[in-house]
C-alpha positions in Angstrom: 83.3 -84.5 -29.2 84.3 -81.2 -27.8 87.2 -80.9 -25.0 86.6 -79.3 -21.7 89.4 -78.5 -19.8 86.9 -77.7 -16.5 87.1 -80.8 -15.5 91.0 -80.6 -15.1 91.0 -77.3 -14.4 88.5 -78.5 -11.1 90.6 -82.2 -10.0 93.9 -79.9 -10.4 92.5 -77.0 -7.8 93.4 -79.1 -4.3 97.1 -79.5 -5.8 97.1 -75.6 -6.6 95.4 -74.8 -3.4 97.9 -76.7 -1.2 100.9 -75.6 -3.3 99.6 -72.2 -2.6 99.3 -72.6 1.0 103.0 -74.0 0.9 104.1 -70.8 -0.4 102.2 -68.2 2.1 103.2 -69.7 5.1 106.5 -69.9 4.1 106.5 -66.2 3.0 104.3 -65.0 6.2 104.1 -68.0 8.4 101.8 -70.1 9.7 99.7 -68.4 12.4 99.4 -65.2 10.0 98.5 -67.7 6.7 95.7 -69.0 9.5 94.6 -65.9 10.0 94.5 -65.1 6.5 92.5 -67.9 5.4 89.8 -67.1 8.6 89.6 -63.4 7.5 88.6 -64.4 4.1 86.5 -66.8 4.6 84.5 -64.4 7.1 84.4 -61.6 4.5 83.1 -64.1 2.1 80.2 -64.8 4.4 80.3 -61.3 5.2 79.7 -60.5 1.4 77.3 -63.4 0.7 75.1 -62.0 3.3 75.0 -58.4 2.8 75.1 -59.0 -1.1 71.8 -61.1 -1.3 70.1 -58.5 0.9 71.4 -55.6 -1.5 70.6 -57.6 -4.5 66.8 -57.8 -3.0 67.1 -54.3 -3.0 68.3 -53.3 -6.4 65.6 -55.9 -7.6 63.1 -54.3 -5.7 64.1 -51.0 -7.1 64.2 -52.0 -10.8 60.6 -53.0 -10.1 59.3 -50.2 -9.2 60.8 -48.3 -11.7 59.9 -50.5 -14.3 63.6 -50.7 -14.9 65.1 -53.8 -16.3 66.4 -56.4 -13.5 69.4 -57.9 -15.6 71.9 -55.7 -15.0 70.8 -56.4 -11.0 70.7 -59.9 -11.3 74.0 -60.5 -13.6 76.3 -58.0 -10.8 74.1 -59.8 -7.6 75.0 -63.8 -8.8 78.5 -62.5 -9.7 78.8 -61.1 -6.0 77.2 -64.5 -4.8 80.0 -66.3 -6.6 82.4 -63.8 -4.8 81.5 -64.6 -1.9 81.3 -68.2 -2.4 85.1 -68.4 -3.9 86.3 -66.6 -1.1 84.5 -68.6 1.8 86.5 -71.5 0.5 89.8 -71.6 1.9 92.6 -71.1 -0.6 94.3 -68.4 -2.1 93.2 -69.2 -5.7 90.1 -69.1 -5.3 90.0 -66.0 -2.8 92.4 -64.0 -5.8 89.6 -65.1 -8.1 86.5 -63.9 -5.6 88.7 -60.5 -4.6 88.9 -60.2 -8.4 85.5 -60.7 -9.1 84.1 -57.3 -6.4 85.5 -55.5 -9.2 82.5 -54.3 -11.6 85.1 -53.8 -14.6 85.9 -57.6 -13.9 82.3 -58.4 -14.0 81.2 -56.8 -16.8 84.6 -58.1 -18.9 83.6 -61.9 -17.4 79.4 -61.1 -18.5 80.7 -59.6 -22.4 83.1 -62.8 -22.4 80.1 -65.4 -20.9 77.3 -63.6 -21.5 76.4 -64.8 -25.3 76.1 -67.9 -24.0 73.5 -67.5 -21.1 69.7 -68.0 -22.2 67.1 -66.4 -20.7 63.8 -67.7 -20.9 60.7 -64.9 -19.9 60.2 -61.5 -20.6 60.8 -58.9 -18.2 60.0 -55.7 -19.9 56.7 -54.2 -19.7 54.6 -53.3 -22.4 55.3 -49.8 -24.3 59.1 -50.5 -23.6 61.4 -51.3 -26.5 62.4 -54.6 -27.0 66.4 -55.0 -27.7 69.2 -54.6 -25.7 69.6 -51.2 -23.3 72.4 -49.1 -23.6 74.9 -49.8 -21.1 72.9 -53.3 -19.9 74.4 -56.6 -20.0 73.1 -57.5 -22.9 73.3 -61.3 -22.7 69.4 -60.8 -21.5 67.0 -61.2 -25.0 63.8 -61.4 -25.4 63.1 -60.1 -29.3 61.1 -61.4 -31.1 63.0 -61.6 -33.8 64.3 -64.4 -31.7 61.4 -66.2 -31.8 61.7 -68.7 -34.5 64.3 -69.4 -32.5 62.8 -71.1 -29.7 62.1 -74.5 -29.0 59.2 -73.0 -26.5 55.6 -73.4 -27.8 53.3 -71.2 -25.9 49.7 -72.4 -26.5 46.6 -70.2 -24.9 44.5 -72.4 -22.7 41.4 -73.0 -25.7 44.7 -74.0 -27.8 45.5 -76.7 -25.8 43.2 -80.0 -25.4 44.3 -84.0 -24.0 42.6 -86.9 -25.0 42.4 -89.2 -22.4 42.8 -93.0 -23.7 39.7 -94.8 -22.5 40.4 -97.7 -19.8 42.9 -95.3 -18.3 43.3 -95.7 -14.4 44.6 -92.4 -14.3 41.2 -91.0 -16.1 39.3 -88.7 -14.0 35.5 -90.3 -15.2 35.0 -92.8 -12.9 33.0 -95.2 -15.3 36.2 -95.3 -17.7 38.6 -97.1 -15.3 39.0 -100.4 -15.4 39.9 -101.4 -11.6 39.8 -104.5 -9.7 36.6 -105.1 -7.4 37.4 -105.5 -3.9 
């Protein structure tokens, strides 16, 4: 059984936040550590609402170019998680949102989680090279040397057939059920 030291890491956050809080206002006080905590928290609403909107955007874009979306996606849930960490009140979690606006922090967090997200589709069009882009996040794969791979089975629909059991009440001939008479 493998360790995880999230779980810690998330019942020890309150202690750190409050020890943090502790700190500040005796550095700055307590009306200014207020202030500060109100000030983040609005520009992590700020940043959670102009951030989906721009991420609609850069989708959008990518789209029509015929572009590939991950490098829009990966930076847009990274600025979503930004802005969530920083709407909660706390200075960990706002150093670790503030930290996370910064692309070289994004892209060193997507190379260091990136391997480990799975993407299931495709979202290149055809004539377009399969294989990571130059410069992309490249935690996006779709090869097909990946394929055997997969726990996915894609079957056409003349592939595919059920056999309903006879007797069935969930059949859809009406002379196989077997229901009650009223």
């Amino acid at each position: 059984m493998r360790f995880s030291f999230l779980p810690i890491v998330i019942l020890m956050m309150p202690i750190l936040e409050i020890a943090g809080f502790i700190i500040v206002g005796k550095a700055i006080g307590l009306w200014l550590t207020l202030a500060l905590v109100l000030f983040t928290s609005f520009l992590g609403l700020l940043i959670l609402r102009l951030g989906g909107i721009g991420m609609v955007r850069n989708l959008q874009d990518a789209g029509r170019t015929g572009a590939q979306p991950a490098d829009e996606l990966v930076n847009g849930a990274m600025r979503v998680v930004a802005g969530i960490l920083l709407f909660i009140p706390g200075f960990i979690t706002d150093i670790l949102g503030l930290l996370l606006l910064s692309p070289t922090v994004r892209r060193f967090f997507w190379k260091a989680f990136g391997p480990r997200v799975v993407v299931a589709g495709s979202f290149r069009q055809s004539g377009q090279q399969s294989g990571p882009q130059h410069g992309d996040f490249s935690g996006f794969r779709n090869d097909p040397g990946h394929a055997g791979n997969s726990k996915v089975v894609d079957l056409d629909e003349e592939e595919f057939h059920r056999e309903e059991p006879k007797g069935s009440p969930w059949s859809h001939k009406p002379d196989d059920r077997d229901l009650p008479k009223p």
